[in-house]
C-alpha positions as YAML, in Angstrom:
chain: A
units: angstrom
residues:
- id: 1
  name: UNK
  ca: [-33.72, 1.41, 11.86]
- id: 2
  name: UNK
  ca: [-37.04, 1.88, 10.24]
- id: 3
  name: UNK
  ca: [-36.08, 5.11, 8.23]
- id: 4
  name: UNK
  ca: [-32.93, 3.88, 7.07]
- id: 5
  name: UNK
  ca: [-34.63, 0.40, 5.68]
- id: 6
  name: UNK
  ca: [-36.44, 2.38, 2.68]
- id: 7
  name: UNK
  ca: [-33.06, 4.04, 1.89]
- id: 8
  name: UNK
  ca: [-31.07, 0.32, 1.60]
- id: 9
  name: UNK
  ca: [-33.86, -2.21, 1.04]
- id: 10
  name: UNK
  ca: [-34.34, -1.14, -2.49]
- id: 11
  name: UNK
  ca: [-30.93, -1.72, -3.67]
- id: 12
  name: UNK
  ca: [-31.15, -5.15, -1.95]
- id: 13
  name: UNK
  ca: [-34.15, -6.47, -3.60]
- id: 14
  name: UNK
  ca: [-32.82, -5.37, -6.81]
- id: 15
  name: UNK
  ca: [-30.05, -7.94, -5.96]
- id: 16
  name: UNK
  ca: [-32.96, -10.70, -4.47]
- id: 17
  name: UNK
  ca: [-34.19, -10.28, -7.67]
- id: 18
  name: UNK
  ca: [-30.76, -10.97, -9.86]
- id: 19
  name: UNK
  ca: [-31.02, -14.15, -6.71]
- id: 20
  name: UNK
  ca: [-34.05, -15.04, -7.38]
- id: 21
  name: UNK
  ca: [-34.00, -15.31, -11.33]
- id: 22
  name: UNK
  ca: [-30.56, -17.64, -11.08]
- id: 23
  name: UNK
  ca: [-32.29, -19.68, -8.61]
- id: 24
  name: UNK
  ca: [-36.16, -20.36, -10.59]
- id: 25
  name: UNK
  ca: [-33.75, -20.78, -13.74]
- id: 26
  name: UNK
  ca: [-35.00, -17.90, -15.73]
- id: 27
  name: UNK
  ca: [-30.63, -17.23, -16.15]
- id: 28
  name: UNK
  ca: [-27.75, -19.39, -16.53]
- id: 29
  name: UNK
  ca: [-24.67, -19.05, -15.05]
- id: 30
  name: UNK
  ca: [-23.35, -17.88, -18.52]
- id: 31
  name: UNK
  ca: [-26.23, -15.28, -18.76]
- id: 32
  name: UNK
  ca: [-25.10, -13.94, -15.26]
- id: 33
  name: UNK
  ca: [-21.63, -13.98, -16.61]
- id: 34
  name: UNK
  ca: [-22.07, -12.04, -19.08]
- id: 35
  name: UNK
  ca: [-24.19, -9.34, -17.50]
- id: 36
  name: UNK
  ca: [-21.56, -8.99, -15.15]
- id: 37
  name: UNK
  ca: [-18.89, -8.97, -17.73]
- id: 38
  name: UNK
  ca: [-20.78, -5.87, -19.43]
- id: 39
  name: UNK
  ca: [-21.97, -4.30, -15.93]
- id: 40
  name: UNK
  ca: [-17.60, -4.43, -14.64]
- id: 41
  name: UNK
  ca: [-16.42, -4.81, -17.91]
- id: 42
  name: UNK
  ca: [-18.01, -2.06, -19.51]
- id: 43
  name: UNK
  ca: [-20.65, -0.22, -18.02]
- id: 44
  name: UNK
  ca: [-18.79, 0.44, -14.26]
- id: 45
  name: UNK
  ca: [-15.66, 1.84, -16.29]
- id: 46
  name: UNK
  ca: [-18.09, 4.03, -17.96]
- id: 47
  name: UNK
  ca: [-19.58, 5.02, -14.94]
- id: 48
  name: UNK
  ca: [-16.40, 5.51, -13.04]
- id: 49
  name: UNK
  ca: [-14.70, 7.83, -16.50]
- id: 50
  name: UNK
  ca: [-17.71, 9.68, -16.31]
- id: 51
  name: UNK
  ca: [-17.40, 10.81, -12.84]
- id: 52
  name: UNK
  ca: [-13.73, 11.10, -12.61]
- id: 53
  name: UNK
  ca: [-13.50, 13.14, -15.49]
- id: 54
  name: UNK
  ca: [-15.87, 16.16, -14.24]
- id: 55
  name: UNK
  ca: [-14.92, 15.89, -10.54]
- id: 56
  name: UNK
  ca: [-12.92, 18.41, -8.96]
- id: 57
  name: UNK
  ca: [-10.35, 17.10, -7.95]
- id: 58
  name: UNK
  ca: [-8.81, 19.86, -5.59]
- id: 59
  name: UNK
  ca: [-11.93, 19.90, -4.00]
- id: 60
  name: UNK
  ca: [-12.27, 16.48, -2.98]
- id: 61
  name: UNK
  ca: [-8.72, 14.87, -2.72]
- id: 62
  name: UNK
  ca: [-7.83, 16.10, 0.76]
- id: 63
  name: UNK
  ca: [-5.42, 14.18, 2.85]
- id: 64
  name: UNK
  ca: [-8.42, 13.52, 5.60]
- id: 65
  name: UNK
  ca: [-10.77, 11.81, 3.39]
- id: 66
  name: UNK
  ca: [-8.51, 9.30, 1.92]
- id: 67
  name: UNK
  ca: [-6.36, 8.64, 5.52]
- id: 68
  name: UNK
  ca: [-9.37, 8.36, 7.05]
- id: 69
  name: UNK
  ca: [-10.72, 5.27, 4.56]
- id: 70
  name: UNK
  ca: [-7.48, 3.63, 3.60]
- id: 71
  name: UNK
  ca: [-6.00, 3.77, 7.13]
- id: 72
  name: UNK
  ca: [-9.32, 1.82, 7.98]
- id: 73
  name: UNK
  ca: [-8.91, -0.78, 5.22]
- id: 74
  name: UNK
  ca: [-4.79, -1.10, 5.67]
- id: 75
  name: UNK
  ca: [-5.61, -1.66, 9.73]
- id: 76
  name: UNK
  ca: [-8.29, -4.71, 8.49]
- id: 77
  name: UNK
  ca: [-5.86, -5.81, 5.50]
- id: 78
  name: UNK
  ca: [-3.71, -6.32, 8.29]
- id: 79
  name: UNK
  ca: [-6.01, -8.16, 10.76]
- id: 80
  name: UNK
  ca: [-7.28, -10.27, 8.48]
- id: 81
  name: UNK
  ca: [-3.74, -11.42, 7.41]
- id: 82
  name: UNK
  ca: [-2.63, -11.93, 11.07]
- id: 83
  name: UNK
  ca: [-5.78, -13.80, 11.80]
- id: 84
  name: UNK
  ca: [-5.68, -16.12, 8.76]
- id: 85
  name: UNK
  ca: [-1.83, -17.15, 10.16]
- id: 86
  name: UNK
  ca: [-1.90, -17.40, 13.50]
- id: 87
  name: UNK
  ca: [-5.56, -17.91, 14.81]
- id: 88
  name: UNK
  ca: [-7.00, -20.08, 12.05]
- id: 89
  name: UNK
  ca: [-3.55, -21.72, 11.07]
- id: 90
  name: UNK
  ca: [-4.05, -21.30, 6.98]
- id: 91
  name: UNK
  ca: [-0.66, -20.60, 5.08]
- id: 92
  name: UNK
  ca: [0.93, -17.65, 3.68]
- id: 93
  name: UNK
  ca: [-1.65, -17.43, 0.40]
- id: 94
  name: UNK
  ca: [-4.52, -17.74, 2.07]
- id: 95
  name: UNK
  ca: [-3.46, -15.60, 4.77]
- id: 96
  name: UNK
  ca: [-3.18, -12.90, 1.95]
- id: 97
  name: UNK
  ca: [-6.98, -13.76, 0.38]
- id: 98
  name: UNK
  ca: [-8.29, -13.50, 3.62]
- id: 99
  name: UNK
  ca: [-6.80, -10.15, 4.27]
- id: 100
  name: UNK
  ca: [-8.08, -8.84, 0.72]
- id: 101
  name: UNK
  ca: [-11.61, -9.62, 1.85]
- id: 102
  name: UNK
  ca: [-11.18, -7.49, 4.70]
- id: 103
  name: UNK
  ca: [-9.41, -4.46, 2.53]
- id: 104
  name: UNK
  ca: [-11.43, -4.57, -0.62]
- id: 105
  name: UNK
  ca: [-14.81, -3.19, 0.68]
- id: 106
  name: UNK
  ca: [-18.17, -3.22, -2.06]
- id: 107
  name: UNK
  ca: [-17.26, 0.59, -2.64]
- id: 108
  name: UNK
  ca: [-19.25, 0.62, -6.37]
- id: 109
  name: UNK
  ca: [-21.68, -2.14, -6.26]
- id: 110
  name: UNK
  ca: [-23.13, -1.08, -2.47]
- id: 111
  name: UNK
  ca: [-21.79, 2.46, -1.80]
- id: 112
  name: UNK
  ca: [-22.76, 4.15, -4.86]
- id: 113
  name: UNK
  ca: [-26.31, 3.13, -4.70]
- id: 114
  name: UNK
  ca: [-26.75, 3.37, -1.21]
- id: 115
  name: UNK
  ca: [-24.97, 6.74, -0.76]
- id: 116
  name: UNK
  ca: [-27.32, 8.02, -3.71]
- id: 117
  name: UNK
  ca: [-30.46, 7.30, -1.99]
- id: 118
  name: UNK
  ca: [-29.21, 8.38, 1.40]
- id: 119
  name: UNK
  ca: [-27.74, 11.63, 0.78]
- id: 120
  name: UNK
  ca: [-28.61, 12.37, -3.14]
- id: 121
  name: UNK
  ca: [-26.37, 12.51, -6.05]
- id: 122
  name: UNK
  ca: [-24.63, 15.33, -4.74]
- id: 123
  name: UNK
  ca: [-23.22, 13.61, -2.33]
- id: 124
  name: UNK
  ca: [-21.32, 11.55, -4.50]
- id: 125
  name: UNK
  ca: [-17.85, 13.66, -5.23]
- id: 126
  name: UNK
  ca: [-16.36, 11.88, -1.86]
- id: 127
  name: UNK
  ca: [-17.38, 8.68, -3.09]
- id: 128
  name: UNK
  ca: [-15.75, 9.28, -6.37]
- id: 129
  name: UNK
  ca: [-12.68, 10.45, -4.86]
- id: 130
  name: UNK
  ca: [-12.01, 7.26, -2.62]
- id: 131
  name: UNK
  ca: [-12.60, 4.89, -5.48]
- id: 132
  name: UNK
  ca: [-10.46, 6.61, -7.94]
- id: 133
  name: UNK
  ca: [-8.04, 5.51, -6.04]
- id: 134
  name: UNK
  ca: [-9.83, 2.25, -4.25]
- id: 135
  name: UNK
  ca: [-8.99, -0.23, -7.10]
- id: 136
  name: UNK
  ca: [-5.52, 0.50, -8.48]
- id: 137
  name: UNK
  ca: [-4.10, 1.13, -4.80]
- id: 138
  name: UNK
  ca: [-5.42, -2.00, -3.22]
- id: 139
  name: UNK
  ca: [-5.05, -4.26, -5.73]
- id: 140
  name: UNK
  ca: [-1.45, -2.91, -5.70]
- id: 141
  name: UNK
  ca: [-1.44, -4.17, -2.36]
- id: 142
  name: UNK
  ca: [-2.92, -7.33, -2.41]
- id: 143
  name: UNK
  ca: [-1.41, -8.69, -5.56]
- id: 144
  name: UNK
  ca: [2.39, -7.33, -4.02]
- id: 145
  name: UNK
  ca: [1.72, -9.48, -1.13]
- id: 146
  name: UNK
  ca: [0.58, -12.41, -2.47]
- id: 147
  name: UNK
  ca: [3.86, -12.53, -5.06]
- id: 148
  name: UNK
  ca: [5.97, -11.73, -2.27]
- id: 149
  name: UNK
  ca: [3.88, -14.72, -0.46]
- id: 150
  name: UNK
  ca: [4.71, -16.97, -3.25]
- id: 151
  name: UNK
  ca: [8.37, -15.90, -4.45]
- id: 152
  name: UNK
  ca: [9.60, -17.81, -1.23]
- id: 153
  name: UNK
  ca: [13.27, -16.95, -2.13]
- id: 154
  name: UNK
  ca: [12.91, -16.80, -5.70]
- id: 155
  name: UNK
  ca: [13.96, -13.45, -7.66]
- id: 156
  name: UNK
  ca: [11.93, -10.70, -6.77]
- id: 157
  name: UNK
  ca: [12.90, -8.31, -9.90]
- id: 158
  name: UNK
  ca: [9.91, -9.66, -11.74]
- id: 159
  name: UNK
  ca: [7.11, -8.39, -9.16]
- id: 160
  name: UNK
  ca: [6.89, -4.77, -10.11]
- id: 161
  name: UNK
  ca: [6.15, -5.89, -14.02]
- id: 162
  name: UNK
  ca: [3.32, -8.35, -12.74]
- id: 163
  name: UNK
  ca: [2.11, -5.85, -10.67]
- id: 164
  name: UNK
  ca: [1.86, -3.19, -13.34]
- id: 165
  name: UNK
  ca: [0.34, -6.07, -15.60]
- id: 166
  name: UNK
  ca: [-2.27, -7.42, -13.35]
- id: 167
  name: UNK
  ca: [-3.47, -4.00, -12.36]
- id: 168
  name: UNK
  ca: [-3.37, -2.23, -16.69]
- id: 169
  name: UNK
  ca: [-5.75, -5.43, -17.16]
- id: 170
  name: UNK
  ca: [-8.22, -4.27, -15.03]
- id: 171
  name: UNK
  ca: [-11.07, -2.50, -16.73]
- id: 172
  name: UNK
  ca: [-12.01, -0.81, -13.99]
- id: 173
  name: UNK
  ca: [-8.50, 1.03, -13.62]
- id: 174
  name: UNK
  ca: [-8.46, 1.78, -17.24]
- id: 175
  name: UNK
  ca: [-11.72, 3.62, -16.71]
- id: 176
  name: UNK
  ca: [-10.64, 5.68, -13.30]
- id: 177
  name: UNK
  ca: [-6.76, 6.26, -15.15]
- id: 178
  name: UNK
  ca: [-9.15, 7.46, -18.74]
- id: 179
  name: UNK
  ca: [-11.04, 9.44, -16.88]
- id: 180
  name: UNK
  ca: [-8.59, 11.21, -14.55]
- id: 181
  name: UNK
  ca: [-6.18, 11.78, -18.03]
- id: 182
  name: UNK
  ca: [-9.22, 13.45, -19.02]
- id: 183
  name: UNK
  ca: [-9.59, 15.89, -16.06]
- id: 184
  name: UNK
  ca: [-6.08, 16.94, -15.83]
- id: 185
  name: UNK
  ca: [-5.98, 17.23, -19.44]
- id: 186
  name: UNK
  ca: [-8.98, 19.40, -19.61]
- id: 187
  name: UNK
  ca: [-10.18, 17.96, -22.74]
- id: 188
  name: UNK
  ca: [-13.78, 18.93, -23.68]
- id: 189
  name: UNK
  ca: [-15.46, 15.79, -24.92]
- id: 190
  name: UNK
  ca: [-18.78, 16.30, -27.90]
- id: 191
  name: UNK
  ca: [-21.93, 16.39, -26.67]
- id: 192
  name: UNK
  ca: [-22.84, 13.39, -28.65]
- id: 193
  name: UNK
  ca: [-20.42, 11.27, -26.89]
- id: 194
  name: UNK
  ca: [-20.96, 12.37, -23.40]
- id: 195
  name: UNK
  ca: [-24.78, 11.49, -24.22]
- id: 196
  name: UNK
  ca: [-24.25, 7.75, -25.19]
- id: 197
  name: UNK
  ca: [-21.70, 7.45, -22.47]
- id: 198
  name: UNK
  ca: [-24.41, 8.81, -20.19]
- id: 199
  name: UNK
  ca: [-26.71, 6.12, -21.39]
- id: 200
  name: UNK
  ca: [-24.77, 3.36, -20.46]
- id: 201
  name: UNK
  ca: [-23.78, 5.05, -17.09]
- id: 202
  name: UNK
  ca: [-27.41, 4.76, -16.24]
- id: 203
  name: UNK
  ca: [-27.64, 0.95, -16.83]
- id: 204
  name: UNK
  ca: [-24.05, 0.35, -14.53]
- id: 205
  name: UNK
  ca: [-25.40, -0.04, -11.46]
- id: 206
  name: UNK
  ca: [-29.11, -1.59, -12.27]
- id: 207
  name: UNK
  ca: [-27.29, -4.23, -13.82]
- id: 208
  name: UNK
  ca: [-24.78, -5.20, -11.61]
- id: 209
  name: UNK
  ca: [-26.69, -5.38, -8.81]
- id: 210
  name: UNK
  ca: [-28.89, -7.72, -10.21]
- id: 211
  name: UNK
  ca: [-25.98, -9.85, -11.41]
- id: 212
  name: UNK
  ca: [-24.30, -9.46, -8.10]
- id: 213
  name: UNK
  ca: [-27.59, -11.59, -7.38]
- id: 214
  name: UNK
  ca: [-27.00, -13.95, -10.19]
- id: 215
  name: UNK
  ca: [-23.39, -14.19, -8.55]
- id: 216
  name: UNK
  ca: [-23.91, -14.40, -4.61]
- id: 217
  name: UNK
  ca: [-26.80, -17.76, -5.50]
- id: 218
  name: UNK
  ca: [-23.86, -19.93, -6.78]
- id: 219
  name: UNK
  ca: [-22.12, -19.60, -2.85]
- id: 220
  name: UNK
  ca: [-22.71, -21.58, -0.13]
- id: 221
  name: UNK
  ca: [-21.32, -20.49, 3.60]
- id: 222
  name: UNK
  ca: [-19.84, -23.93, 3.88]
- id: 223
  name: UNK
  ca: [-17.14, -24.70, 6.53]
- id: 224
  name: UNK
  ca: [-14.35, -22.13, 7.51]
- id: 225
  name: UNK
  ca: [-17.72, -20.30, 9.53]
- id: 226
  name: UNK
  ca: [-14.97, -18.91, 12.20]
- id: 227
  name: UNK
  ca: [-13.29, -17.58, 9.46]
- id: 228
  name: UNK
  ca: [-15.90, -15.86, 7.62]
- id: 229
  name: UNK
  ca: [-17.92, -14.33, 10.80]
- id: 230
  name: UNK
  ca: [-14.44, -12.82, 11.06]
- id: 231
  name: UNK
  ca: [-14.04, -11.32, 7.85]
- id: 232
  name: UNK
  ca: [-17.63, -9.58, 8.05]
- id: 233
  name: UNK
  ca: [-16.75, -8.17, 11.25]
- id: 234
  name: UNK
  ca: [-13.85, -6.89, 10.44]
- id: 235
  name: UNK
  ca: [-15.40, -5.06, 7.08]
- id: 236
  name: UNK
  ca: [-18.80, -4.17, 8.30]
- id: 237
  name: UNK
  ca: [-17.75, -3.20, 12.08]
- id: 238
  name: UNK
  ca: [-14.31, -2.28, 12.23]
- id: 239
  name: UNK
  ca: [-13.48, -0.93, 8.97]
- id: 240
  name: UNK
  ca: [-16.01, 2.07, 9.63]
- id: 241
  name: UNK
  ca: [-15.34, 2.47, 12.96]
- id: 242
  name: UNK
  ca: [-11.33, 3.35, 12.92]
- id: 243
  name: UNK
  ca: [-12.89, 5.72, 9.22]
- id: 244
  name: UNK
  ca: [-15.76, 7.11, 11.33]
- id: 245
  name: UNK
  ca: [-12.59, 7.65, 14.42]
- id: 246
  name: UNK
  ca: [-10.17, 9.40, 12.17]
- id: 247
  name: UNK
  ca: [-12.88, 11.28, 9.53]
- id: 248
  name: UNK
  ca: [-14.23, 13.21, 13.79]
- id: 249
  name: UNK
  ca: [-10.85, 13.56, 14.96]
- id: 250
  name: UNK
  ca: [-9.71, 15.07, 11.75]
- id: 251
  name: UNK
  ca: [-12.70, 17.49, 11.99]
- id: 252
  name: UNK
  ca: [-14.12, 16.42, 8.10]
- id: 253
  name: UNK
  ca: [-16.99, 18.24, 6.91]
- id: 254
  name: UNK
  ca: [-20.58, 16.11, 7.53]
- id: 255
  name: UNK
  ca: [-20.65, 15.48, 3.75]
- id: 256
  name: UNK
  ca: [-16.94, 13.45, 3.30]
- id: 257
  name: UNK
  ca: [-17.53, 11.62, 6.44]
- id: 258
  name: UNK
  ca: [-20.67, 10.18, 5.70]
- id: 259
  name: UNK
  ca: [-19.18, 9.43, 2.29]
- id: 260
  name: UNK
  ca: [-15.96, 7.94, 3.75]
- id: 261
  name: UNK
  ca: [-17.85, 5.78, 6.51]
- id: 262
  name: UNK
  ca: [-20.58, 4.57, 4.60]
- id: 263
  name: UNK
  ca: [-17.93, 3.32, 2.12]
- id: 264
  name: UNK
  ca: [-15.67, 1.71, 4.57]
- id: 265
  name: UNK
  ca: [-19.18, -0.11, 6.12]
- id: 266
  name: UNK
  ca: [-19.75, -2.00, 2.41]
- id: 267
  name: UNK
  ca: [-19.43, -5.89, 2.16]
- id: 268
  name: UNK
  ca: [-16.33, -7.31, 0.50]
- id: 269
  name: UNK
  ca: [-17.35, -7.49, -3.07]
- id: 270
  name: UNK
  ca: [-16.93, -10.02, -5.27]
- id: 271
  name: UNK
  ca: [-13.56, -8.87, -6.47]
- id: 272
  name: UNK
  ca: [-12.45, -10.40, -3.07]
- id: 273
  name: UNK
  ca: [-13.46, -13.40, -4.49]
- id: 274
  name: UNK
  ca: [-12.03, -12.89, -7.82]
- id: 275
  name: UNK
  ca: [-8.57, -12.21, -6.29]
- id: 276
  name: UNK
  ca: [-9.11, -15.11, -4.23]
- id: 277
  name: UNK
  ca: [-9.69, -17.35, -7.25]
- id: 278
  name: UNK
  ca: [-7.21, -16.05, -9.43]
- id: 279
  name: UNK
  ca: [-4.74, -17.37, -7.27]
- id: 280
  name: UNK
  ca: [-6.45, -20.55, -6.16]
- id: 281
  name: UNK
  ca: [-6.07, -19.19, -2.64]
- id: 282
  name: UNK
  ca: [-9.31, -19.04, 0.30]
- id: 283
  name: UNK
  ca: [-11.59, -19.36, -2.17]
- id: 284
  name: UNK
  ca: [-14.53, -20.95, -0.28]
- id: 285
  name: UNK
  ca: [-13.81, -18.00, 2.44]
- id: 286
  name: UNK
  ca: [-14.05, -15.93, -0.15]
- id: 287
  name: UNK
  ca: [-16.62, -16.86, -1.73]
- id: 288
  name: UNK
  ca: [-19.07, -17.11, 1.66]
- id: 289
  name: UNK
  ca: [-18.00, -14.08, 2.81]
- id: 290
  name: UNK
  ca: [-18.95, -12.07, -0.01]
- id: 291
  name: UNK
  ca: [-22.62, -13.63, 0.62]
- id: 292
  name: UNK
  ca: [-22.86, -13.59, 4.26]
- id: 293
  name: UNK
  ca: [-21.26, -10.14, 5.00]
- id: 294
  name: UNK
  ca: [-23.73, -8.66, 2.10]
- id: 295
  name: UNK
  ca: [-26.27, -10.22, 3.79]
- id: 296
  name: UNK
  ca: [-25.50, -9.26, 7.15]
- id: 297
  name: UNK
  ca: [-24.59, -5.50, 6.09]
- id: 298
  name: UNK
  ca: [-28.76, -4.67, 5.42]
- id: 299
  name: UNK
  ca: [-28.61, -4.50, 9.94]
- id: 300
  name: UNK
  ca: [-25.00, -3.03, 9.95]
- id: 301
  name: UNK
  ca: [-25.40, -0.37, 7.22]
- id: 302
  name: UNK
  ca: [-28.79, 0.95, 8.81]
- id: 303
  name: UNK
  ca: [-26.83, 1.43, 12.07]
- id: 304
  name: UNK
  ca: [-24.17, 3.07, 10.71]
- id: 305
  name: UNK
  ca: [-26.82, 5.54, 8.67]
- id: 306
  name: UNK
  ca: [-28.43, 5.86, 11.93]
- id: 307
  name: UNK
  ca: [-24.67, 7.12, 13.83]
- id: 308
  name: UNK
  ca: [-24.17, 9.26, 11.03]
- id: 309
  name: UNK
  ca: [-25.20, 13.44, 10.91]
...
């Protein structure tokens, strides 16, 4: 574990620092805010337009990749729902925010960074190529559920157009849909452009790390424990494992599979939470499992990186 600490402890204290400035009052919870509003707002879509629109995309979307990490996050999707009904006896809406935590793995704020200093930036086309999908697809999924969760009888002609509307709000699927348009388009953008776009790529990740501090300090792991021990399990443990089972059986190449597993092995990030919140549902599960499962990940990631070639 000792030579795998250097290669994730520095991303960490980056976010014990955004922690520790929230805490000692040197931010507000508006000042967070609004670093993450320009970090996932802004800067992230950037970041994910950026790399989109130069990756090669024949290269990097093969079937084994992508089955390999979404079969992994539809199995825990689906334990997490079946858990949240029948084991821990919450309703149908929480049932579905409890299952999002277990689907929607930190695949920008944790497995960029940590990917990077593993492997190097080379090593980043896989990464790209699961999370040009990772957003649009699962929220897809979770926000299908919980309307079908809600509708309880009522008309269901209405869901695809709240779908589409929920997911064309996103920022972060306007960058990944921007930047594939670009690619398949193969539209040259100026130099000029590319450069200040390039700019703000480099300040993404800095700054939401240290506002994912600013974030995870306003939690408490309060209650619902059995519940959120489960939901880090289930993300840092299982998630990887069926990716890392399916990436060696389907024979990928050393560089997707440590890109796929090391993915799959990321927290929930907080956009478990904000799906949670936006529809008042598990929130305080949420919530603490976004801190404890980050948290916990610093012994879990270092073991995967350890399993890994």
């Amino acid at each position: 574990m000792m030579t795998t600490l250097p290669v994730i402890l520095p991303v960490f204290i980056v976010i014990a620092f955004g922690w520790v400035a929230r805490w000692r009052g040197f931010l507000s919870d508006d000042h967070v805010d609004g670093l993450m509003r320009f970090a996932q707002g802004f800067a992230i879509p950037c970041l994910l337009f950026r790399g989109i629109s130069t990756l090669d995309l024949g290269a990097q979307f093969h079937p084994p990749l992508l089955i390999s990490f979404y079969a992994g996050a539809l199995a825990g999707f689906a334990l997490g729902l079946t858990a949240a009904r029948l084991l821990f006896r919450r309703n149908w809406e929480d049932a579905v925010a409890i299952g999002f935590c277990c689907l929607f793995s930190n695949s920008l704020l944790l497995g960029l960074p940590i990917t990077e200093r593993a492997y190097g930036a080379d090593a980043l086309e896989a990464n790209l190529a699961i999370i040009s999908i990772h957003a649009p697809s699962l929220y897809a999924i979770g926000i299908t559920a919980m309307e079908l969760a809600r509708a309880r009888g009522e008309s269901l002609l209405r869901l695809p157009a709240k779908v589409a509307r929920a997911m064309f709000s996103n920022a972060l699927v306007v960058g990944i849909l921007l930047g594939l348009a670009v690619n398949l388009s193969g539209i040259t953008l100026p130099a000029i452009l590319t450069d200040a776009l390039d700019l703000i790529v480099r300040a993404a990740l800095p700054a939401a790390l240290f506002g994912l501090g600013g974030i995870l300090f306003r939690y408490r792991p309060e209650g619902d424990m059995r519940a959120i021990l489960f939901v880090s399990a289930v993300a840092l443990i299982v998630h990887p494992a069926i990716t890392y089972a399916l990436g060696r059986g389907f024979g990928l190449e050393p560089t997707p599979l440590r890109s796929a597993v090391v993915t799959a092995a990321m927290a929930p990030g907080v956009n478990a939470y904000l799906f949670a919140n936006m529809y008042g549902a598990a929130r305080r599960v949420a919530a603490s499992s976004v801190l404890v499962a980050t948290g916990l990940s610093v012994i879990t990631i270092s073991g995967w990186l350890l399993l890994l070639p």
